[in-house]
C-alpha positions in Angstrom: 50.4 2.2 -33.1 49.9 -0.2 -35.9 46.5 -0.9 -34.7 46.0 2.8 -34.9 47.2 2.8 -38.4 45.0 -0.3 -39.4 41.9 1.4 -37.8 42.9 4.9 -39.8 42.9 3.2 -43.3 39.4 1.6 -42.4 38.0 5.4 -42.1 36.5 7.8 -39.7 33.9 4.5 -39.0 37.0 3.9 -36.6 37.4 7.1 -34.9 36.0 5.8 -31.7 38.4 3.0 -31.5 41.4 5.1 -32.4 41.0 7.3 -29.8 40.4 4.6 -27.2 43.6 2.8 -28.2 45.8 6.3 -27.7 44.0 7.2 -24.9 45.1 3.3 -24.0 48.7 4.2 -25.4 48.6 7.6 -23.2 48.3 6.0 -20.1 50.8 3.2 -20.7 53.4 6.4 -21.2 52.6 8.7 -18.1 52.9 5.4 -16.1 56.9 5.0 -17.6 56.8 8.7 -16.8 56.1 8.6 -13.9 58.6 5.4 -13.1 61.3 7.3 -14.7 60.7 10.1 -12.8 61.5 8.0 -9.7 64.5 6.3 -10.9 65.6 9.8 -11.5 65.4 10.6 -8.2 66.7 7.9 -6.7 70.0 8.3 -9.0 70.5 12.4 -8.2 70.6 10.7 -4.9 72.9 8.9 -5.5 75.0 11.4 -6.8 75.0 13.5 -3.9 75.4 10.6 -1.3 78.6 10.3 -3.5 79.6 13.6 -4.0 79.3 14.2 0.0 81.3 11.2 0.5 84.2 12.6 -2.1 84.2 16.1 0.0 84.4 14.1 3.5 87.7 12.2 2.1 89.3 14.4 0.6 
């Protein structure tokens, strides 16, 4: 993002570039999304392997 800020105070010259490096930066995030997402998951998972185990002894 600093990059981003750099390429702003250089002037719409740059607007090209900016957009590349978010676009760049956009994909970076919907990949953590998207790994997230799956740790997510796999905990709620968890959670009801657990919670069935706590009704089954109980």
């Amino acid at each position: 993002m600093q990059q981003i800020a750099e390429l702003r105070r250089q002037g719409s010259a740059t607007t090209k570039d900016r957009r590349i490096l978010l676009e760049a930066h956009k994909n970076k995030l919907a990949e953590q999304i998207e790994r997230l997402q799956e740790h997510y998951e796999v905990i709620n998972e968890k959670i009801e392997i657990y919670h069935q185990w706590e009704l089954e002894n109980s």
